[in-house]
N, CA, C and O atoms as CSV, one atom per row, in Angstrom:
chain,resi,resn,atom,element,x,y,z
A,1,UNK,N,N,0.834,-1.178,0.000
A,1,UNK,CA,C,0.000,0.000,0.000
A,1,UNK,C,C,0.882,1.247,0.000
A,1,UNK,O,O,1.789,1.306,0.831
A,2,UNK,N,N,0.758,1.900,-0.564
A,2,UNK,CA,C,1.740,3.589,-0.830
A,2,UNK,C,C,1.119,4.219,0.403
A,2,UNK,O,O,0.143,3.999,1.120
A,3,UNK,N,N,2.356,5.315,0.319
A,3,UNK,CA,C,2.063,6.535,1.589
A,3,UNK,C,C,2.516,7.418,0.630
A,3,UNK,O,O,3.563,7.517,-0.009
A,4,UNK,N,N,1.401,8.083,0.684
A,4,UNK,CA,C,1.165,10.175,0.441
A,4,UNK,C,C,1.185,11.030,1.097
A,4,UNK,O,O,0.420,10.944,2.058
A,5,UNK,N,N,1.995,12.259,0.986
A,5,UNK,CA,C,1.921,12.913,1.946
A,5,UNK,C,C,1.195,13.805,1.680
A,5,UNK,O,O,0.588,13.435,0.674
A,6,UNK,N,N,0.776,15.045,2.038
A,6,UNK,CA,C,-0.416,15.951,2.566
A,6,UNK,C,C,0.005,16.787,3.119
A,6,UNK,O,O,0.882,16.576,3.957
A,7,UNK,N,N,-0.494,18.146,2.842
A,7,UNK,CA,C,-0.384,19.494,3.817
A,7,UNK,C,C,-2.381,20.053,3.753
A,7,UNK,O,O,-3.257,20.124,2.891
A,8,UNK,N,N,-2.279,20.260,4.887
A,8,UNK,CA,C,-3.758,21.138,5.013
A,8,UNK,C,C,-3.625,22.463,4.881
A,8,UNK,O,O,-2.959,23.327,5.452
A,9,UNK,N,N,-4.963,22.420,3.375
A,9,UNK,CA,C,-5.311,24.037,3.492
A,9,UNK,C,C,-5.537,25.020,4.194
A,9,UNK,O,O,-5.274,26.195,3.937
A,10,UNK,N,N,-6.322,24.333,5.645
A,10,UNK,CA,C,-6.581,25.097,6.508
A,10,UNK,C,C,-5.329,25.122,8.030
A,10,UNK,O,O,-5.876,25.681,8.980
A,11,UNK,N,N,-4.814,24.954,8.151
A,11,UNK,CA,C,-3.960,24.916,9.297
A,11,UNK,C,C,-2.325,24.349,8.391
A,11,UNK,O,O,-1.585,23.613,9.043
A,12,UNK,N,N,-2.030,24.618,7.401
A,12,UNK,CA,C,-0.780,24.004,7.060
A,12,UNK,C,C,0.155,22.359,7.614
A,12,UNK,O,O,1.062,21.870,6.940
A,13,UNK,N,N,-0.193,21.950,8.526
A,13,UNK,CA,C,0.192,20.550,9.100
A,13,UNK,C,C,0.203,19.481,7.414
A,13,UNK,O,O,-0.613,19.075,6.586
A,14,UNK,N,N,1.531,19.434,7.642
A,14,UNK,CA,C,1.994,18.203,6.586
A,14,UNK,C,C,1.742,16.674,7.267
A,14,UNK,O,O,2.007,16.436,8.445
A,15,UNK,N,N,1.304,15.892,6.527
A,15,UNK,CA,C,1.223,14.968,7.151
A,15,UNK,C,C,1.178,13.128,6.330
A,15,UNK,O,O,0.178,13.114,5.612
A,16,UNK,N,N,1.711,12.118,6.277
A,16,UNK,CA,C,1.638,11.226,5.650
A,16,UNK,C,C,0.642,10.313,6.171
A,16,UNK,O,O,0.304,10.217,7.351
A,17,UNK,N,N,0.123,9.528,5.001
A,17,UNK,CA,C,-1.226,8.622,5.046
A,17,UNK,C,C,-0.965,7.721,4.060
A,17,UNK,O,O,-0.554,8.040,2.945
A,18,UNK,N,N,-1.230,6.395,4.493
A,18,UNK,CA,C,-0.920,5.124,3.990
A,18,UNK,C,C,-2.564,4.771,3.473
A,18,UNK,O,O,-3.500,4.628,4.260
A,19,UNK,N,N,-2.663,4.674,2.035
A,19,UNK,CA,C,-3.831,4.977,1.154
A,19,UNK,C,C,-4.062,3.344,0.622
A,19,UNK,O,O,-3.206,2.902,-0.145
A,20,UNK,N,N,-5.056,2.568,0.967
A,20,UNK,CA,C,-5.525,1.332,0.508
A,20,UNK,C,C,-5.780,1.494,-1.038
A,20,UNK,O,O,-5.411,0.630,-1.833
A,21,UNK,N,N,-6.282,2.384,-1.335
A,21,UNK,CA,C,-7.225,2.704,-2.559
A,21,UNK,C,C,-7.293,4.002,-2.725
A,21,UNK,O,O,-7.738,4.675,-1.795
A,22,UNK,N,N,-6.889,4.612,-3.889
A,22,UNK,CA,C,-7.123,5.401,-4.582
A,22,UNK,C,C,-8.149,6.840,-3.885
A,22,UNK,O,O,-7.955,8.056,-3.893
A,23,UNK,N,N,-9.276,5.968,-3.325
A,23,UNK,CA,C,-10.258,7.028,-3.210
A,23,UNK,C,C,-10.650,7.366,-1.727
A,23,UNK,O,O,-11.635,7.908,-1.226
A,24,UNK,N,N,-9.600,6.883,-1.271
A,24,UNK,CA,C,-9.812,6.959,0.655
A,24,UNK,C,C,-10.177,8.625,0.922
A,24,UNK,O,O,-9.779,9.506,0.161
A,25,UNK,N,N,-10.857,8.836,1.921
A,25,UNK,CA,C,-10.984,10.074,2.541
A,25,UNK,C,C,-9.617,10.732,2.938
A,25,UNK,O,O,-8.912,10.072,3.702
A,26,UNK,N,N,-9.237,11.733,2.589
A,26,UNK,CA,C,-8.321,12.369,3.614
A,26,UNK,C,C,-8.779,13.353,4.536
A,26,UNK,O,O,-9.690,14.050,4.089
A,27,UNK,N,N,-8.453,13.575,5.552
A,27,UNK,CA,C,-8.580,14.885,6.797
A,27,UNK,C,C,-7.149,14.976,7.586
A,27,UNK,O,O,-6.401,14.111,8.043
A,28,UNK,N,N,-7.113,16.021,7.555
A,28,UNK,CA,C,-6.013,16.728,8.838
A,28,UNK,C,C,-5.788,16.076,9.728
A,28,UNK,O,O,-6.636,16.301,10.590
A,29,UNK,N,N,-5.030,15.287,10.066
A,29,UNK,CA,C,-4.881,15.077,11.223
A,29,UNK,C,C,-4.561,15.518,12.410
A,29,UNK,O,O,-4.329,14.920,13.461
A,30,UNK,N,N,-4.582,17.334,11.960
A,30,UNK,CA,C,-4.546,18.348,13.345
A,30,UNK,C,C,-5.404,18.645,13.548
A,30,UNK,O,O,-5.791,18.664,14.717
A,31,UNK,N,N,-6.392,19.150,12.246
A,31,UNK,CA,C,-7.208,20.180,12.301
A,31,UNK,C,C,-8.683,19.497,11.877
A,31,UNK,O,O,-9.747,20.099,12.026
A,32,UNK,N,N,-8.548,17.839,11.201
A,32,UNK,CA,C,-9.397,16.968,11.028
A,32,UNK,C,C,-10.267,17.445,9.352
A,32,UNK,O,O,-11.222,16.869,8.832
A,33,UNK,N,N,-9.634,18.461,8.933
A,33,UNK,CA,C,-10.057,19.521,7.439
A,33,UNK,C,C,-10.557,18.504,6.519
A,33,UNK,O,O,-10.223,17.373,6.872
A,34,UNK,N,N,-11.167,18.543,5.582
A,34,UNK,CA,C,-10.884,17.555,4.218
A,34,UNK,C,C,-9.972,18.226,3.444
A,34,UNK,O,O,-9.267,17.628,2.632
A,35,UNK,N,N,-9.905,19.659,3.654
A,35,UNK,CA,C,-8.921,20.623,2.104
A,35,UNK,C,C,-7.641,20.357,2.495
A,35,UNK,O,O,-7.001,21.007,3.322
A,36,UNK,N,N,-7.226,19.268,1.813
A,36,UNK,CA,C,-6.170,18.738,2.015
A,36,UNK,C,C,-5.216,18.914,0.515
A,36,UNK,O,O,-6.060,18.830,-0.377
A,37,UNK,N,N,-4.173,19.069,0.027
A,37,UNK,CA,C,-3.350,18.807,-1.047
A,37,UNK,C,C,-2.455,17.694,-1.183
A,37,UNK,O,O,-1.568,17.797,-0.335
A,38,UNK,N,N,-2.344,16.865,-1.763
A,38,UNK,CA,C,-1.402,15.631,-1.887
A,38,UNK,C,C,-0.009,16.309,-1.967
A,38,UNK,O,O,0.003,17.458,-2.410
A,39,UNK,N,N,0.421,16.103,-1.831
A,39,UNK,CA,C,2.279,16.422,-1.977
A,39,UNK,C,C,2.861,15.441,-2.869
A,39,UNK,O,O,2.466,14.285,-3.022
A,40,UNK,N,N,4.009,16.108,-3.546
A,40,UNK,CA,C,4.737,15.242,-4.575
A,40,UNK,C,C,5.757,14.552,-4.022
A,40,UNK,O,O,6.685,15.156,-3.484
A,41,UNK,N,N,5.719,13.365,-4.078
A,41,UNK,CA,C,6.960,12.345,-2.630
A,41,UNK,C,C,7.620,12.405,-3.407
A,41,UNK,O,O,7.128,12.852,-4.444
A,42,UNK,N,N,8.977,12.057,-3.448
A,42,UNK,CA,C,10.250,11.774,-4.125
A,42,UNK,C,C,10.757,10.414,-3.468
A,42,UNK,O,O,11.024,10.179,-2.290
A,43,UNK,N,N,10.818,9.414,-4.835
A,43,UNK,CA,C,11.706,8.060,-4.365
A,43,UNK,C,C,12.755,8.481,-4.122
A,43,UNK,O,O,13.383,9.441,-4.569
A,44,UNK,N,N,13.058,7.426,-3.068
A,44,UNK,CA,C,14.712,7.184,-2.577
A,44,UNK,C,C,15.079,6.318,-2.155
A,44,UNK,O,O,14.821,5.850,-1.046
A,45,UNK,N,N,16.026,5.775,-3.272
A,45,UNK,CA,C,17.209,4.590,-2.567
A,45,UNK,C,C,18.298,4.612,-2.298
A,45,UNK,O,O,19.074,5.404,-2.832
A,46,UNK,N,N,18.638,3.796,-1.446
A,46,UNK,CA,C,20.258,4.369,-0.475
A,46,UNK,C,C,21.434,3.123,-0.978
A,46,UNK,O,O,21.236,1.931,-1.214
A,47,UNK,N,N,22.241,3.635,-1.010
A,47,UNK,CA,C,23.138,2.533,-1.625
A,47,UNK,C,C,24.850,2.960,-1.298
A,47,UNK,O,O,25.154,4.090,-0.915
A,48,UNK,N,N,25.519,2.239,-1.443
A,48,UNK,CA,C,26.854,2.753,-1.716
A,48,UNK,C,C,27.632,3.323,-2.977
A,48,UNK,O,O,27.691,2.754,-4.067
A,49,UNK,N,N,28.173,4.444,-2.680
A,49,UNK,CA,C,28.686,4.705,-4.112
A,49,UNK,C,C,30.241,3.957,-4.354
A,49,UNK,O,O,30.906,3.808,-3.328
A,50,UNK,N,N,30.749,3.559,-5.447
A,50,UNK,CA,C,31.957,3.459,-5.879
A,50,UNK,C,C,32.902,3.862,-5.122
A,50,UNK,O,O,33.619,2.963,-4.681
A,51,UNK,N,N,33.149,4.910,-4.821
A,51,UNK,CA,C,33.877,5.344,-3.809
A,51,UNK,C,C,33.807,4.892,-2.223
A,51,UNK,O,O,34.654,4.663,-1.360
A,52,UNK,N,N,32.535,4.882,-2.274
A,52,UNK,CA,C,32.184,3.967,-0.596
A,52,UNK,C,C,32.954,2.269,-0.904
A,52,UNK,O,O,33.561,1.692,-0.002
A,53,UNK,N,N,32.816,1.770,-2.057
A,53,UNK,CA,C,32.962,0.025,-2.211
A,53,UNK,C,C,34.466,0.152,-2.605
A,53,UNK,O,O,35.066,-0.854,-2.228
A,54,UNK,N,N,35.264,1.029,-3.224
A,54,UNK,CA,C,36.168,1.301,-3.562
A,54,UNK,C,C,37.395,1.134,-1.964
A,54,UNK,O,O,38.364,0.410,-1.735
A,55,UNK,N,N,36.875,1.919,-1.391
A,55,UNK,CA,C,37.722,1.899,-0.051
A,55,UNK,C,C,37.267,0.994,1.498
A,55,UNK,O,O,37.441,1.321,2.672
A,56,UNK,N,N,36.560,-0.378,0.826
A,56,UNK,CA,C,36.442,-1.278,1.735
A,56,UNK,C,C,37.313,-2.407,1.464
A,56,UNK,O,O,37.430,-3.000,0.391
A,57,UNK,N,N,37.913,-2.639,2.566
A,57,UNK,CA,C,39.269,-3.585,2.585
A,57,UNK,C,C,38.872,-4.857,1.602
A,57,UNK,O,O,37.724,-4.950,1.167
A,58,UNK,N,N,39.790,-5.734,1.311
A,58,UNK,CA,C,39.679,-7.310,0.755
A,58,UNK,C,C,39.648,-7.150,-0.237
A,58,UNK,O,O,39.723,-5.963,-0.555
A,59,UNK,N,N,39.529,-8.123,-1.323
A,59,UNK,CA,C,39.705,-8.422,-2.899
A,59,UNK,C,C,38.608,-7.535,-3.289
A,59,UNK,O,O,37.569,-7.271,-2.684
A,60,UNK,N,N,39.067,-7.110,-4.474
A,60,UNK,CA,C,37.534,-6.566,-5.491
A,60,UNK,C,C,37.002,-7.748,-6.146
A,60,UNK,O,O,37.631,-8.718,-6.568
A,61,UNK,N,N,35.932,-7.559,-6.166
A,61,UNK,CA,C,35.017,-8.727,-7.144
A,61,UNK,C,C,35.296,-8.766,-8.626
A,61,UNK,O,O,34.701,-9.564,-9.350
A,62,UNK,N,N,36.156,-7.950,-9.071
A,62,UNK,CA,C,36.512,-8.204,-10.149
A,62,UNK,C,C,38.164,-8.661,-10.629
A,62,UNK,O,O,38.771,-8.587,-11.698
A,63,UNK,N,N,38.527,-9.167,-9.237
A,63,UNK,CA,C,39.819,-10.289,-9.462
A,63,UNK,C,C,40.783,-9.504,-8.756
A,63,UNK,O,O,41.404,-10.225,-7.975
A,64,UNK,N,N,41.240,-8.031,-8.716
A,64,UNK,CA,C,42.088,-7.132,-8.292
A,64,UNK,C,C,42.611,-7.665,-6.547
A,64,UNK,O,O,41.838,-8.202,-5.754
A,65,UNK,N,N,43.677,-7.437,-6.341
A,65,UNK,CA,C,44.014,-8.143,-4.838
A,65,UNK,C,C,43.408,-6.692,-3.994
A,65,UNK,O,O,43.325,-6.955,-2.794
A,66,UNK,N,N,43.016,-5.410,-4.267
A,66,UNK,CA,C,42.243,-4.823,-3.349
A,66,UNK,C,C,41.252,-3.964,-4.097
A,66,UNK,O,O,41.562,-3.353,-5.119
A,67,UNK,N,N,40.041,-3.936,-3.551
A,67,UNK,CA,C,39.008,-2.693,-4.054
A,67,UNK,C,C,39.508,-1.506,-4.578
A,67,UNK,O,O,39.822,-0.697,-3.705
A,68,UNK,N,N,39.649,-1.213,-5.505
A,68,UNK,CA,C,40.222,0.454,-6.213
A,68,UNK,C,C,41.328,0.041,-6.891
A,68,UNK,O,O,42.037,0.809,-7.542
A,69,UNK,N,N,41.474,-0.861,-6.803
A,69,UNK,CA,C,42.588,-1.337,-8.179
A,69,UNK,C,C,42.372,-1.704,-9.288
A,69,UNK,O,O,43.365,-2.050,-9.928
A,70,UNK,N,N,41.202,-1.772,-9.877
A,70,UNK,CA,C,40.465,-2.768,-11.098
A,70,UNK,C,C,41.294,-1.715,-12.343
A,70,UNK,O,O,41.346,-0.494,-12.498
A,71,UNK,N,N,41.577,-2.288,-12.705
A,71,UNK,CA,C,42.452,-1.703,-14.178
A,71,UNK,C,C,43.832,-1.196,-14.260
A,71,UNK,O,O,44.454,-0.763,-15.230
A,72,UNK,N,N,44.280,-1.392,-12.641
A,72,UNK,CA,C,45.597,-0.428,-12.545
A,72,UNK,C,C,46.361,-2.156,-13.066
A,72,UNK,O,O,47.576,-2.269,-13.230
């Protein structure tokens, strides 16, 4: 099930709501409002960069006897 977030028209309180369906009621959960606006979420995934995997000790997975050596 997705979570949307929300700010109220009437009292500004942002707030996230985990939506079964499409057409669920929303209200404030400060102010209990319906004039609510959906907010635009932004995905995010967390990962390591190259540089993070680069400078962790032991062999690289690509044969090198340490991480950050692949081509030297």
């Amino acid at each position: 099930m997705p979570i949307f977030e929300y700010r109220c028209k009437d009292c500004g309180t942002k707030f996230e709501k985990i939506v079964s369906n499409g057409h669920s009621e929303v209200v404030c959960r400060h102010c209990s409002s319906p004039r609510v606006d959906q907010l635009l979420s932004v995905f995010a995934v967390s990962g390591a960069s190259r540089e993070a995997a680069a400078a962790e000790p032991g062999p690289c997975p690509c044969g090198a006897p340490r991480r950050g050596m692949c081509g030297e």
